[in-house]
Backbone as CSV, one residue per row, in Angstrom:
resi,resn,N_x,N_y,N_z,CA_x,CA_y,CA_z,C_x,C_y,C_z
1,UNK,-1.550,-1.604,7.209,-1.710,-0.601,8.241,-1.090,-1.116,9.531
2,UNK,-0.691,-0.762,10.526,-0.335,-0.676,11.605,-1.264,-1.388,12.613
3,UNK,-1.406,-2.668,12.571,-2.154,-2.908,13.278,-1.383,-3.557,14.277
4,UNK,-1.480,-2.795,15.380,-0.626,-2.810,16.840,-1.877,-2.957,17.804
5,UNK,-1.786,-3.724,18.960,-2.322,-3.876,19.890,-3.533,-2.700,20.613
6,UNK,-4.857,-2.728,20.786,-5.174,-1.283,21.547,-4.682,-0.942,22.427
7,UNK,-4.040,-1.776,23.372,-3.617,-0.938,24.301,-2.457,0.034,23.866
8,UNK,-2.053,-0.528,23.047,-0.738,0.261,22.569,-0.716,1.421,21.915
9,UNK,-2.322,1.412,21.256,-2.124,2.574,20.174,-2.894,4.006,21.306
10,UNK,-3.473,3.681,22.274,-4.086,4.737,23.294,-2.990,5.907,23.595
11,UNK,-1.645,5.907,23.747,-0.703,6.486,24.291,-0.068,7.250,22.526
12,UNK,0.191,6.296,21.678,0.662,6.428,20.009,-0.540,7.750,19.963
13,UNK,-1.736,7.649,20.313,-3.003,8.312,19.417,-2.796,9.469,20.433
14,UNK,-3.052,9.656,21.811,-2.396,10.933,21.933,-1.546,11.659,21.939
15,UNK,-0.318,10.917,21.465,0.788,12.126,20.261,0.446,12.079,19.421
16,UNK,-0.281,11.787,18.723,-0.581,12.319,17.046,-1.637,12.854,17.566
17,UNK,-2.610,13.246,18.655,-3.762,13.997,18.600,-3.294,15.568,19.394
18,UNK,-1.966,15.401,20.135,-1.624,16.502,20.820,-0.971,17.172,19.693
19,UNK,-0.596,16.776,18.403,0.461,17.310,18.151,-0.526,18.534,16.446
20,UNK,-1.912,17.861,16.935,-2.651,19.221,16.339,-2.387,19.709,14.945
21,UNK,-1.662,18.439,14.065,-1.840,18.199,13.103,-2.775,18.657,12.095
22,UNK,-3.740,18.421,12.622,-5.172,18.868,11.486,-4.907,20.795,10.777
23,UNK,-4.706,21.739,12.099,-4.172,22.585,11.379,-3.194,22.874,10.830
24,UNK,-1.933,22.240,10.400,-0.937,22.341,10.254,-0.674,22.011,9.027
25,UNK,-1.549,20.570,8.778,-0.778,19.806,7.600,-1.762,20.253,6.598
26,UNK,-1.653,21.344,5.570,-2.077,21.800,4.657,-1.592,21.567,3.090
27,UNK,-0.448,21.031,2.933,0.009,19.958,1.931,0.832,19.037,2.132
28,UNK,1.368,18.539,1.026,1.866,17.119,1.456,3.660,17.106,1.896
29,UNK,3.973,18.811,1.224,5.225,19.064,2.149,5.239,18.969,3.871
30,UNK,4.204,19.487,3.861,4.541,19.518,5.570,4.427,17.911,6.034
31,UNK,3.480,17.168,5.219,3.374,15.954,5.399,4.731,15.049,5.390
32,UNK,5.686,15.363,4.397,6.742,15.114,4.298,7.709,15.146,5.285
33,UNK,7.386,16.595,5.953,8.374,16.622,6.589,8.228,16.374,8.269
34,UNK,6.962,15.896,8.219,6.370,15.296,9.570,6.778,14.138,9.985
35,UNK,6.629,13.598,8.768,7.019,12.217,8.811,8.693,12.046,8.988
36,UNK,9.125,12.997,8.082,10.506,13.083,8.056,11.175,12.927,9.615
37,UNK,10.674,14.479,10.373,10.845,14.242,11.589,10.954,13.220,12.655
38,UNK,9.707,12.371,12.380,9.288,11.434,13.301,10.513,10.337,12.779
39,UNK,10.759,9.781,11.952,12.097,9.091,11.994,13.138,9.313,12.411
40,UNK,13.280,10.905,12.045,14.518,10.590,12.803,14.764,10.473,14.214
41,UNK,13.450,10.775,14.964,13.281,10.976,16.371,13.476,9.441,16.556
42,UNK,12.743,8.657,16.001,13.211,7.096,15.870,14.504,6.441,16.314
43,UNK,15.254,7.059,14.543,16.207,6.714,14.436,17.589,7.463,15.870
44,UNK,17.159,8.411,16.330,17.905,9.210,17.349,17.737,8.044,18.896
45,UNK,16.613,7.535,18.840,16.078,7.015,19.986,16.791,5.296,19.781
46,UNK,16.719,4.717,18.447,17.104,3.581,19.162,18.201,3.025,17.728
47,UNK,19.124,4.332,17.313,20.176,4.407,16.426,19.890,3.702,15.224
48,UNK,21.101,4.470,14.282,21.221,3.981,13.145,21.875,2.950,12.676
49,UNK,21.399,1.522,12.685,22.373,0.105,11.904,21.472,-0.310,10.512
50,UNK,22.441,-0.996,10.268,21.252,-1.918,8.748,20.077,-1.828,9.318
51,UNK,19.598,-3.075,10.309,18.656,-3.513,10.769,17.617,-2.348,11.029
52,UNK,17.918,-1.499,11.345,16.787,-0.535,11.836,16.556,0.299,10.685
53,UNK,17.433,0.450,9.664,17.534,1.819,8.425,16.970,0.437,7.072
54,UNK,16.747,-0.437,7.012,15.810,-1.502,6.345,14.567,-1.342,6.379
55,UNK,14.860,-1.669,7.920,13.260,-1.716,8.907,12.327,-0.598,8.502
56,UNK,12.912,0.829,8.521,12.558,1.594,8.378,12.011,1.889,6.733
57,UNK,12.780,1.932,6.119,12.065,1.220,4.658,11.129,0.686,4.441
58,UNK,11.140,-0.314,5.000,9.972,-1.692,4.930,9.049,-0.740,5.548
59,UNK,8.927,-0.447,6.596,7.729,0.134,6.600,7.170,1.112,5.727
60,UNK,7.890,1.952,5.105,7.495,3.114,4.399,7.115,2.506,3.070
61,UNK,7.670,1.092,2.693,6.890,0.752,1.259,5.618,-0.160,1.919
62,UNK,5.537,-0.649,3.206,4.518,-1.361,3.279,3.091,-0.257,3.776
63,UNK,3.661,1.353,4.019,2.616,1.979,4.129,2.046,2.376,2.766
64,UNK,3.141,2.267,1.908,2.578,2.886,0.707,1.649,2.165,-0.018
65,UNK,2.316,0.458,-0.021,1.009,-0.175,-0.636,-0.104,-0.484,0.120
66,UNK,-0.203,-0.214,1.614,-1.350,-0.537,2.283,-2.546,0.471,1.755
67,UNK,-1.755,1.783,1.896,-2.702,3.165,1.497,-3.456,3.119,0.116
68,UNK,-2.834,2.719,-0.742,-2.933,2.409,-2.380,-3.819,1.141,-2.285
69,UNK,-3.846,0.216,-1.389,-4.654,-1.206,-1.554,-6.071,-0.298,-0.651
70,UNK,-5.677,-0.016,0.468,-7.537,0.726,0.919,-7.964,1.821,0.485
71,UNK,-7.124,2.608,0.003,-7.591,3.940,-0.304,-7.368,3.813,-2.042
72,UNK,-6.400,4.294,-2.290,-5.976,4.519,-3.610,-6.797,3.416,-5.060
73,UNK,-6.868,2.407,-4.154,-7.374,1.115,-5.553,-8.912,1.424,-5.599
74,UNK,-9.852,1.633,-4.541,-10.883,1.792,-4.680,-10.992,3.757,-4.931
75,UNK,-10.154,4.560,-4.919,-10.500,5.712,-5.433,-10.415,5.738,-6.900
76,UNK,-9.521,4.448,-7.304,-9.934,4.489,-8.457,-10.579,3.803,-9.596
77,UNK,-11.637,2.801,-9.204,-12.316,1.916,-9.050,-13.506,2.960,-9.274
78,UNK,-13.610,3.890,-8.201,-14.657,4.693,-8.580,-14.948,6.017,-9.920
79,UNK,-13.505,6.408,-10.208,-13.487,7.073,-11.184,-13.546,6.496,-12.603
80,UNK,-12.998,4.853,-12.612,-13.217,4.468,-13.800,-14.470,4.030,-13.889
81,UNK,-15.194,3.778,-12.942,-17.055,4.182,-13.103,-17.333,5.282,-13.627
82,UNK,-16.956,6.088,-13.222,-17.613,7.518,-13.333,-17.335,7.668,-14.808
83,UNK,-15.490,7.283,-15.036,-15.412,8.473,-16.464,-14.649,7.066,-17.567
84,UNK,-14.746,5.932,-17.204,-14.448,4.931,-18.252,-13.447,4.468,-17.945
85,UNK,-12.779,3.496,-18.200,-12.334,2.622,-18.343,-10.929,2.930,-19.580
86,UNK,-9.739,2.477,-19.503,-8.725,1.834,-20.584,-9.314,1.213,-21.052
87,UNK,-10.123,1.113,-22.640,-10.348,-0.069,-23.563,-9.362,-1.406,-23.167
88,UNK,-8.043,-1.168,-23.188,-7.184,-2.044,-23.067,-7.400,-2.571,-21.627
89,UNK,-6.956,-2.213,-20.591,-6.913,-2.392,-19.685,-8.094,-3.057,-19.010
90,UNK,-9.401,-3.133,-19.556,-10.476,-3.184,-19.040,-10.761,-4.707,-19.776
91,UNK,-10.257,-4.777,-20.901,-9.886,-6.120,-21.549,-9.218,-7.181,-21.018
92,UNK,-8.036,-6.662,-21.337,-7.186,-7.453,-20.364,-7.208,-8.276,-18.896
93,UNK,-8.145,-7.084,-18.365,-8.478,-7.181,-16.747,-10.194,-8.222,-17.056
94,UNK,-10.672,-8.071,-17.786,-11.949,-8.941,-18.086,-10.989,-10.821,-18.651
95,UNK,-10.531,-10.779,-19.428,-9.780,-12.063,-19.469,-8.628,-12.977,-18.501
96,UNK,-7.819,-12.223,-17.685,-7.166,-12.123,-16.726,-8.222,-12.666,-15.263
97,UNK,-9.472,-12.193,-15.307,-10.297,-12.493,-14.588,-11.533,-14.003,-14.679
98,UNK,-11.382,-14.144,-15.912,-11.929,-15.447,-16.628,-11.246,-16.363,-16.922
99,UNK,-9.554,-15.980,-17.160,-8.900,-17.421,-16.695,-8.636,-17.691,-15.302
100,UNK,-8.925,-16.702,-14.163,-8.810,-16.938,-12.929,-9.852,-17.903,-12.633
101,UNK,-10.976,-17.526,-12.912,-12.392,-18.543,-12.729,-12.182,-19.630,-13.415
102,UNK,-11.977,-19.956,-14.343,-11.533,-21.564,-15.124,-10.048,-21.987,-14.413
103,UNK,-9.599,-21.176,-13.770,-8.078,-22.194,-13.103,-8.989,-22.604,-12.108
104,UNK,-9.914,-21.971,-11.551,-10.436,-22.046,-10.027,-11.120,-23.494,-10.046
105,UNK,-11.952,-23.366,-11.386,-13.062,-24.223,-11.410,-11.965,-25.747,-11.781
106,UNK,-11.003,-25.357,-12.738,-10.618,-26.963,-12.911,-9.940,-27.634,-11.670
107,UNK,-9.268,-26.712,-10.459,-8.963,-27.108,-9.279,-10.110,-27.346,-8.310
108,UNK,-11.369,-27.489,-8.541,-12.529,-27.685,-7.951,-12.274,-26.878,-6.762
109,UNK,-12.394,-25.263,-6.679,-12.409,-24.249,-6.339,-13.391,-23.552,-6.304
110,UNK,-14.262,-23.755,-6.883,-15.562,-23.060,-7.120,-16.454,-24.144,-7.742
């Protein structure tokens, strides 16, 4: 996530609170193309080179796995409570997890 300075995000949070979003963004097209926007306003503001059209990347995969690591992993964490588990997967992830604890323990880690 974006973790930028408070002072910094006070001024960031009222453009995303002026810009009244909540009614607007009713699927993930408009979401798309919000976001869309806001880059290029970016990219208009402080141009297009490698360095900045990378940059810009990097962030968009480091939002994706941030969202998926706080949100997404535990939404589904809770459904394989609810409605089961991959036999396989739940295996795998049970042994995978028990040689983690025996690497731990023979490095006097635990």
């Amino acid at each position: 996530m974006p973790y930028i300075l408070k002072n910094e995000r006070a001024g960031l949070d009222d453009i995303v609170e002026a810009a009244e979003f909540e009614d607007n963004l009713i699927h993930v097209g408009h979401l798309n193309y919000v976001l869309t926007k806001i880059i290029m306003i970016f990219i208009n503001r402080v141009g297009l080179n490698y360095d900045n059209f990378v940059g810009i990347i990097g962030v968009l995969q480091t939002m994706q796995l941030e969202i998926y690591r706080r949100i997404g992993a535990p939404y589904e964490n809770i459904k394989i409570i609810e409605n089961g588990d991959v036999p396989e997967i739940a295996s795998l992830n049970a042994s995978l997890l028990f040689e983690q604890d025996e690497a731990m323990i023979k490095k006097g880690e635990r």
